[in-house]
C-alpha positions in Angstrom: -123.1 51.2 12.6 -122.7 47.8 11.0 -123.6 46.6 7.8 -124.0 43.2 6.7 -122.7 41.8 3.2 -124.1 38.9 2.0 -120.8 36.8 0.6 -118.5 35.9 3.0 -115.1 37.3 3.1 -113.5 33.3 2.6 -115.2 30.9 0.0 -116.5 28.2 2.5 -117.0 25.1 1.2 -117.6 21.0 2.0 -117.0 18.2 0.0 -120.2 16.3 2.4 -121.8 15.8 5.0 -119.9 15.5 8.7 -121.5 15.6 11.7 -118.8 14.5 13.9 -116.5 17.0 13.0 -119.5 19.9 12.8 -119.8 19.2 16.8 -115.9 19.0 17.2 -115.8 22.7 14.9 -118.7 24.2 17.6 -115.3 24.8 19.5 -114.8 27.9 17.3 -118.3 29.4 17.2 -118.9 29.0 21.0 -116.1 28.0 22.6 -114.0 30.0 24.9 -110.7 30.6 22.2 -113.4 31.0 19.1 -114.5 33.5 17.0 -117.5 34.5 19.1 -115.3 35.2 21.9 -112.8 37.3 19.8 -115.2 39.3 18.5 -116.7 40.2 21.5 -113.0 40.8 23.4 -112.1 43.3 20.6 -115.5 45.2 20.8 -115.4 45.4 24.6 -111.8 46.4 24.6 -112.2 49.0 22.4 -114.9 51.6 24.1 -111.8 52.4 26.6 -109.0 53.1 23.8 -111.5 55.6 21.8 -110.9 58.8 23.4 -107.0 58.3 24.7 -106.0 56.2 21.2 -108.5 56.3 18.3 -106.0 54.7 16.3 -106.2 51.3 18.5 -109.9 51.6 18.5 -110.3 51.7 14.9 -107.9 48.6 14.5 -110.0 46.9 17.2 -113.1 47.4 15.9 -111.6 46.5 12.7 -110.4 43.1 13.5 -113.5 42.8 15.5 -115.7 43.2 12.8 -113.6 40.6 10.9 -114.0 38.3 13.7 -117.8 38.4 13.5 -117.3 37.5 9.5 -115.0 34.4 11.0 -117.9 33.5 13.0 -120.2 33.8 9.6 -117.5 31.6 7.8 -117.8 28.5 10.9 -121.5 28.7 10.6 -121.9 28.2 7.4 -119.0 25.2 7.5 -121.1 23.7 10.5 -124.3 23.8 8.8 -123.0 22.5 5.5 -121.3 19.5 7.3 -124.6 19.1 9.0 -126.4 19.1 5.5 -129.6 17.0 5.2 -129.8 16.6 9.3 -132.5 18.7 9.9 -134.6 16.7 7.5 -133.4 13.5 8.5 -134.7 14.5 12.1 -138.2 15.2 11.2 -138.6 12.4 9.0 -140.3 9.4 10.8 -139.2 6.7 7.9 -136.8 3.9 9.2 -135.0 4.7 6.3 -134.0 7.7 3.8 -132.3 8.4 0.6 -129.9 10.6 3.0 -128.5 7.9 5.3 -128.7 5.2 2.8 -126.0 7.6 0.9 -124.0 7.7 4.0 -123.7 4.3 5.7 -123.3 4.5 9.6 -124.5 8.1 9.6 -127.9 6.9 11.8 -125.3 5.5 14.4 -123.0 8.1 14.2 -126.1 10.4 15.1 -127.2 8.5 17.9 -124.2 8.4 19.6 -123.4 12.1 19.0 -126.7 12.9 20.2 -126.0 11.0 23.2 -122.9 12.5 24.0 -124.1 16.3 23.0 -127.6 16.3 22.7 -128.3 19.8 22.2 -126.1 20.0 19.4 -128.5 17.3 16.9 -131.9 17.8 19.2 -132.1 20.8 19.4 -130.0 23.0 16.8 -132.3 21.0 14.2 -128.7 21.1 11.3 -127.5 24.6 12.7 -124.8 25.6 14.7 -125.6 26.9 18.2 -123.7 29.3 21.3 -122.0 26.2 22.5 -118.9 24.5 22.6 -118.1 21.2 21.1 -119.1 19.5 24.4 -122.2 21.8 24.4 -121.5 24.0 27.3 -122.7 27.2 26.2 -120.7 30.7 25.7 -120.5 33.0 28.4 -119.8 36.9 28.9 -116.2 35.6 31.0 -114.8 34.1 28.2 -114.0 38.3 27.2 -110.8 39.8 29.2 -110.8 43.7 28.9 -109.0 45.7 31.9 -109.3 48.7 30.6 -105.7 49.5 30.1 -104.6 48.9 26.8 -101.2 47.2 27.5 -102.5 44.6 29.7 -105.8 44.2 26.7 -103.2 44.0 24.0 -101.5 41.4 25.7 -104.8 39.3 26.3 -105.3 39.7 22.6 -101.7 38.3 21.9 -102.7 34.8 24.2 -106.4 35.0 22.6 -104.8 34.4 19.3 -102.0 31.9 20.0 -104.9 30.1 21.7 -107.4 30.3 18.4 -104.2 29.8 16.4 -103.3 26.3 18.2 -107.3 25.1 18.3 -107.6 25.5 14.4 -104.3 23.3 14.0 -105.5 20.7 16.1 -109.2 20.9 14.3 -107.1 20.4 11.1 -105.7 16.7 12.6 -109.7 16.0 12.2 -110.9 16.3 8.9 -109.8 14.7 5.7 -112.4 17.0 3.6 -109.7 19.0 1.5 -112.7 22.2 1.0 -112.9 21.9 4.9 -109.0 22.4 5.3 -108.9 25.2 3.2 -110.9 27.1 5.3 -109.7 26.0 8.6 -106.1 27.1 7.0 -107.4 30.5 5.9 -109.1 31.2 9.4 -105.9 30.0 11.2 -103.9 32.0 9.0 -105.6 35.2 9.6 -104.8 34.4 13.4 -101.4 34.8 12.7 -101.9 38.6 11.1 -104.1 39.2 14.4 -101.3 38.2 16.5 -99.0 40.7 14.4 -101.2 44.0 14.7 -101.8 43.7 18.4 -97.5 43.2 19.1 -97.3 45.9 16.6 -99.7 47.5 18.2 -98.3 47.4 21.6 -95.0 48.4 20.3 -96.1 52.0 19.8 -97.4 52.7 23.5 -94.6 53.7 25.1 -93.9 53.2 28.0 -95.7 49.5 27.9 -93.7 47.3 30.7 -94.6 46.6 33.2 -98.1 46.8 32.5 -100.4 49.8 33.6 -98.9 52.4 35.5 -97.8 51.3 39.0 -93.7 50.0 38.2 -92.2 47.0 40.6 -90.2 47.7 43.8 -86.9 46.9 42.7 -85.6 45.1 45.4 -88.2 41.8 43.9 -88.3 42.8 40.1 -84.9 40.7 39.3 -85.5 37.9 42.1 -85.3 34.3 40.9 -86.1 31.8 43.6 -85.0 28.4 43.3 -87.8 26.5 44.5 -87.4 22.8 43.4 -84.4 20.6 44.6 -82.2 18.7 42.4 -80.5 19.9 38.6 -80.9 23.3 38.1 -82.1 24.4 34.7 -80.5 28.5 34.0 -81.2 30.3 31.2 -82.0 34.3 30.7 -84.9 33.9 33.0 -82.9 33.7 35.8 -79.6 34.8 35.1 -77.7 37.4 33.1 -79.3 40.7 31.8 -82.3 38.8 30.3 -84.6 41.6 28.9 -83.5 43.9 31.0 -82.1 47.7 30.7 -78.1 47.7 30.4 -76.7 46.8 33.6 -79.8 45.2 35.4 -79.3 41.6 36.4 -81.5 38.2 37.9 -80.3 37.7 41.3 -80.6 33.9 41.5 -81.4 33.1 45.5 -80.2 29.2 45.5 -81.8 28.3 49.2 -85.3 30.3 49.2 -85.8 29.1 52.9 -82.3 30.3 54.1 -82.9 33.8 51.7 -86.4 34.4 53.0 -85.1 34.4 57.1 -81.8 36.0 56.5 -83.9 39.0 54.6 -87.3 38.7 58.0 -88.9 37.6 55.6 -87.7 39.5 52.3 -89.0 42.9 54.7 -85.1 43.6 54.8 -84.5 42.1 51.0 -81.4 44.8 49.7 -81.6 46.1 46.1 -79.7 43.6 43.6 -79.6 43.9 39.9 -81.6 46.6 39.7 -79.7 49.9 38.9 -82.6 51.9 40.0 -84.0 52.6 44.1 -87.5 52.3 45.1 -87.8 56.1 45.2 -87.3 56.2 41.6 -89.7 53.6 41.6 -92.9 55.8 42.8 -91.5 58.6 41.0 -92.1 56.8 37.6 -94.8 55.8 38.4 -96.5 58.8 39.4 -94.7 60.4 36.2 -96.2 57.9 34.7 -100.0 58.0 36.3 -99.8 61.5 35.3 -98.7 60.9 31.7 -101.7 58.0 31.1 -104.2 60.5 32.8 -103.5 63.3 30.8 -104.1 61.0 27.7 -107.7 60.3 28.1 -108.3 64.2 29.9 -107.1 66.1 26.7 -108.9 63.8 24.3 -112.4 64.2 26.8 -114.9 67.3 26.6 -115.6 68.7 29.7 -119.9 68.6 30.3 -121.7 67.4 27.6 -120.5 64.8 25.0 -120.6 62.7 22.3 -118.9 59.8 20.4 -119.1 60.9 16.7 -119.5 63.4 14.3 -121.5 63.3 11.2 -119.7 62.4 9.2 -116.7 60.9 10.7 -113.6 62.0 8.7 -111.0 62.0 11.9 -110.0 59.3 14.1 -110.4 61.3 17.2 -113.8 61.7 18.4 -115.0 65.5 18.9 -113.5 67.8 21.9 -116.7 69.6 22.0 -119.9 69.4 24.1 -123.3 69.3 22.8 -125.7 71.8 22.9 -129.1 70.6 24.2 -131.4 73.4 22.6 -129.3 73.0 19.2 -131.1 69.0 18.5 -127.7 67.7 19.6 -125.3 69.8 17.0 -121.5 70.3 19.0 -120.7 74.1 19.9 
């Protein structure tokens, strides 16, 4: 259930007028990194953590939610910076007491109409499911795999990239009210990007992710596939962030490597302490432990999501009885 409060959570104001950067801050409502898309990420992902981690579904739906009162806070900017537009467009005078207050505005208009026409022709001074160059926003901008490592990381990327987009749309406005709120939005970015590694931290095991692990004869493997200086670093040599004693095997001639080995099929076991056997056994150790997680959180027959009222994280191990009007046994 949602409920809708009427001031939004961030103050947004403008000091005028901007239609330029309005169509430049569409990038955030229905771009592919915006606020939109977050939302919409968080709320997918989250149907899969409910039964097997209730406590990372009430954080996603949490900083869902939030993400939806973002979105509030970019519409109102964009409408605000397109103050006086919708009037301006169903006025048939040559002139107004609007674009006589801002000089150049008409051309300004023109061209941005010209360049993004649904943004001025058809929003009519409101913001609408595009980006700035007007494409509109679809479903595949939202990753969820269903496994909550490999979501969690998604969430990590989806916030560097929202992060990043804000900074640049900073660059673009001189409007000090306007950079206030673009430093609030990017800000709370940052505290995203914290809860999901936090997150992430406390499923254990996490790496790699989901449940099938690497066949350690290519897990530490780092082919040198360019000619010419050599950079190294702890991505291809040393322990990098490895358990003690695992090490990158750097392969210096890939070609000479890959025919020696027929074709890696006869690659030996280097710098990784562990065999392949020991391999599949975690990772049937590991199948079981995941499926076990959503079994002993799921009902067997009937079900449902909540109880009335909802004082635990967990949703109800119970079935619902059909003759009772839905009450759990």
């Amino acid at each position: 259930m949602f409920y809708h409060v009427k001031e939004l959570e961030f103050n947004a104001r403008v000091s005028g007028p901007d239609p330029r950067f309005a169509s430049l801050l569409l990038e955030q409502f229905g771009g592919p990194n915006g606020e939109l898309k977050a939302a919409m990420q968080y709320f997918t992902q989250a149907f899969a953590a409910r039964k097997p981690y209730p406590d990372k579904y009430d954080m996603l739906m949490d900083i869902a939610t939030e993400e939806l009162s973002h979105l509030e806070i970019v519409g109102a900017t964009i409408t605000m910076l397109l103050d006086g537009v919708n009037g301006e467009l169903k006025n048939a005078s040559e002139s107004t007491s609007w674009m006589n207050l801002l000089p150049n505005q008409k051309e300004q208009m023109i061209h941005q109409a010209m360049t993004n026409p649904q943004f001025l022709l058809l929003s009519g001074g409101a913001p609408r499911l595009t980006d700035s160059q007007g494409t509109p926003w679809m479903g595949s901008f939202v990753n969820a795999n269903g496994d909550l490592t490999v979501d969690l990381r998604s969430d990590i990327a989806a916030e560097s990239r929202a992060k990043i987009v804000y900074e640049h749309l900073m660059q673009f406005t001189d409007d000090p009210y306007v950079k206030e709120t673009l430093g609030f939005l990017m800000t709370r970015e940052i505290a995203h990007y914290k809860m999901f590694a936090s997150a992430l931290e406390t499923i254990e095991p996490n790496f790699p992710p989901g449940v099938l692990q690497g066949d350690p004869r290519y897990t530490h493997v780092y082919m040198n596939m360019s000619n010419g200086a050599d950079a190294r670093g702890p991505w291809n040599q040393g322990q990098g962030a490895w358990e003690s004693g695992e090490e990158w095997e750097y392969v210096q001639k890939p070609y000479e490597h890959v025919v020696e080995t027929k074709g890696m099929v006869e690659q030996p076991v280097k710098g990784n302490k562990h065999t392949l056997d020991e391999a599949q056994e975690k990772s049937r150790a590991l199948g079981k432990q995941r499926s076990q997680e959503v079994k002993s959180s799921v009902g067997g027959g009937a079900n449902q999501w909540s109880t009335y009222p909802q004082n635990d994280l967990a949703s109800p191990k119970t079935v619902v009885d059909p003759e009772s009007h839905g009450s759990v046994i």
